[in-house]
N, C-alpha and C positions, 0 to 999 in steps of 0.2 A: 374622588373615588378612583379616576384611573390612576394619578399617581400613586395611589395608596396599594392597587392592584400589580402599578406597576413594581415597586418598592418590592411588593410579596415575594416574586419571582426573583425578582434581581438577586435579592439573597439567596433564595433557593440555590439557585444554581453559583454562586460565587462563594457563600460559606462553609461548604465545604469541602472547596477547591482550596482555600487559603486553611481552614482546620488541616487539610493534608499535607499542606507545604510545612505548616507552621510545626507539626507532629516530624515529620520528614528532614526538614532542615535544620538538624540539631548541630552540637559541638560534634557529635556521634555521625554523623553524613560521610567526612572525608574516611575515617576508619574501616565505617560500614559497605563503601562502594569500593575498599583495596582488598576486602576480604573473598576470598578462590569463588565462594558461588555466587556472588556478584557480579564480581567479573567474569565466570563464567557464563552467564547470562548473557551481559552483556555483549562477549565477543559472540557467540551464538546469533543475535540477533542481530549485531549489526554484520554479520559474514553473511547470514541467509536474506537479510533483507538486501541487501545489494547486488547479489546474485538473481533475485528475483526478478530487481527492479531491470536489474540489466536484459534481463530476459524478456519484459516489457516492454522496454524501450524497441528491441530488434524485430520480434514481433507485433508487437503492437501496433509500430510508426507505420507498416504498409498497411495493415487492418484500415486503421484510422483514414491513410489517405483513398484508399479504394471506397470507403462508405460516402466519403465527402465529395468524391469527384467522378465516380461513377454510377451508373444506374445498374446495377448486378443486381440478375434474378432471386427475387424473394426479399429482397435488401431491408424489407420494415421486417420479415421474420426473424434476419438476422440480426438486424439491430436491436431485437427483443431480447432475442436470448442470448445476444452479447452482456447484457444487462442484466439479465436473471441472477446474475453472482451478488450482483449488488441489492436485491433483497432478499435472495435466499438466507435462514437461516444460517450462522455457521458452522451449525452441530450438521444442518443437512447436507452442508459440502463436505464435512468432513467424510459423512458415511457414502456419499457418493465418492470419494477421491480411493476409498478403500475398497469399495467394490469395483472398483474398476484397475488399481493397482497393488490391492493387496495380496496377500500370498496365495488365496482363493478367488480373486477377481478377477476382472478379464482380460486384462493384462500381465497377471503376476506371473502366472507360470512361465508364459515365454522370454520374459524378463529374467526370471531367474535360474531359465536355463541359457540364456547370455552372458551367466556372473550378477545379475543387476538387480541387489534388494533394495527399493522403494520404501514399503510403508515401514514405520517407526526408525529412519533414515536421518539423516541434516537433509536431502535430496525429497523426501515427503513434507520437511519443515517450509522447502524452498516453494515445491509446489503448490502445499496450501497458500502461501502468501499469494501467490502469482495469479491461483484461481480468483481467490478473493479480492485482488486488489490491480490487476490490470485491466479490468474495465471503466476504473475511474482516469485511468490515465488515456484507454481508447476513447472515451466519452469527450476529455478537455482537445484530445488530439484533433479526433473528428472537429467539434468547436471551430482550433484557430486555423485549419486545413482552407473549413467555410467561408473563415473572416477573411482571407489571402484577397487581395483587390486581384479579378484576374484580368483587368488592364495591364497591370505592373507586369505581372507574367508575356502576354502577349509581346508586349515592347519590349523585353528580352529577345523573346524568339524573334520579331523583324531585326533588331540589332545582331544578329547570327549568330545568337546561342544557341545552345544546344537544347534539348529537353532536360536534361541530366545539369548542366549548369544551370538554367532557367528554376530550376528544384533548388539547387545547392546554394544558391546567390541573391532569389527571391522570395522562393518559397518556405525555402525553414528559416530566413531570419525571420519573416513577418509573421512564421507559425509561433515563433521558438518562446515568445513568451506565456502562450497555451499550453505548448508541450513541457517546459518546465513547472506549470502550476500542477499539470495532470501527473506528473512524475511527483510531485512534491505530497500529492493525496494519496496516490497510489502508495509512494513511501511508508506514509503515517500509517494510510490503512493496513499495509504488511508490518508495520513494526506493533500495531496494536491488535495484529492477530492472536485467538483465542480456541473457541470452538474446532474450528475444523483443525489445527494443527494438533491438540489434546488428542483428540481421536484416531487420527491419521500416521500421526509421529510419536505420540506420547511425550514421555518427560523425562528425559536423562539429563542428567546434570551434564555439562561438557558437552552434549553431543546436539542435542534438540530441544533443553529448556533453553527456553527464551525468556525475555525480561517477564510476560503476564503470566508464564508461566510458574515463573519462578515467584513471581507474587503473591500467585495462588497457593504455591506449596509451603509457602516460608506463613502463611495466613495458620496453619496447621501445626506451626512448630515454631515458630522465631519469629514475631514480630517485628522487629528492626529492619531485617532486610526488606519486609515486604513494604514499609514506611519509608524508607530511603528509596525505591526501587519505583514507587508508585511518586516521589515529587520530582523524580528522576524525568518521568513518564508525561508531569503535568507540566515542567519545562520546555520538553524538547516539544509536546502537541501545542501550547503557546505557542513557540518559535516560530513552527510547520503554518499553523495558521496565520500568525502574525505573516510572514510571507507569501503565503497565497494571498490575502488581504493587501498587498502592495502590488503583489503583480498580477492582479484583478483591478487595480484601480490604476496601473500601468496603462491595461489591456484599455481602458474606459467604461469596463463591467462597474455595475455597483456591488 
């Protein structure tokens, strides 16, 4: 019985990841992913998810190490609501990202009297990713900041390092393999951004459709792109995982 329960599931969740590929991965694949709104998709989201990520990385890495090495006032509330991105909703971020930077929100007016339109932007595309997906890279940060032996650290600083080399020489290599897992989710999770970007950004071709977005819309009109687009999509989340899965079992995580 359990292998027969197990069997049930197994398929569930794997036949119709292989119907996708198999639908997706025609003779039609290489033609379908050279054609303008393919590609335009695709440089769309790989331009704003990198942007993003980068924006995580610079922000985030201090976030991270101040939760892990300091005791700062409130630090379990913060730590909550550092996290709230990552079960909210993403219709609810989206309408949160709008009230608060859209043309009527609380920031849009002053924004747009600097020159600076935000919502349905590539710059609203970047922010939805960034709300939504830099807390899983604070989350791994925090992680390998904890894991850091701080003897190693200490016997830098008696050796006469500095604080600042003691970071640089101990403390991110021994992080670095956390902080590139939590970059690697944070990635996925912006490249398979949906909700909050639709609302926030909408959907121009060229400007702020993105790969799900554009799957969604071609779902409407052209099936082919959104079949090529979506085993496009079950490649590259393989891959993303496939590699957090190695440098989790680097780390000595199961």
């Amino acid at each position: 019985m359990l292998i027969a329960l197990s069997v049930l599931l197994v398929l569930f969740l794997l036949v119709p990841t292989f119907v996708l590929l198999g639908r997706g991965l025609t003779t039609d694949f290489l033609p379908t992913v050279a054609s303008p709104a393919v590609l335009d998709a695709l440089r769309v989201s790989l331009a704003t998810t990198l942007a993003s990520l980068t924006v995580t990385l610079l922000l985030g890495t201090p976030v991270a190490y101040l939760l892990a090495r300091f005791d700062v006032p409130g630090k379990t509330l913060l730590d909550t609501l550092l996290d709230l991105p990552i079960v909210l909703p993403p219709v609810v971020a989206g309408v949160g990202l709008l009230l608060t930077f859209g043309r009527n929100g609380l920031l849009g007016p002053p924004l747009e009297l600097a020159g600076v339109q935000v919502a349905f932007s590539p710059l609203a595309v970047v922010l939805a990713q960034l709300f939504v997906s830099a807390p899983f890279y604070v989350r791994a940060a925090k992680a390998g900041f904890l894991g850091v032996d701080r003897d190693a650290e200490a016997a830098a600083l008696t050796d006469g390092a500095s604080k600042w080399q003691a970071f640089r020489f101990v403390t991110w290599p021994l992080a670095f393999p956390a902080l590139l897992e939590g970059l690697v989710l944070a990635w996925a999770r912006a490249l398979g951004e949906f909700g909050a970007t639709i609302l926030f950004a909408g959907s121009l071709q060229g400007k702020t459709r993105t790969i799900t977005l554009a799957i969604y819309g071609a779902l409407e009109s052209d099936l082919a792109p959104a079949l090529v687009l979506s085993a496009v999509m079950v490649l590259v989340a393989f891959t993303l995982l496939f590699v957090v899965r190695g440098l989790a079992k680097a780390r000595g995580t199961p």
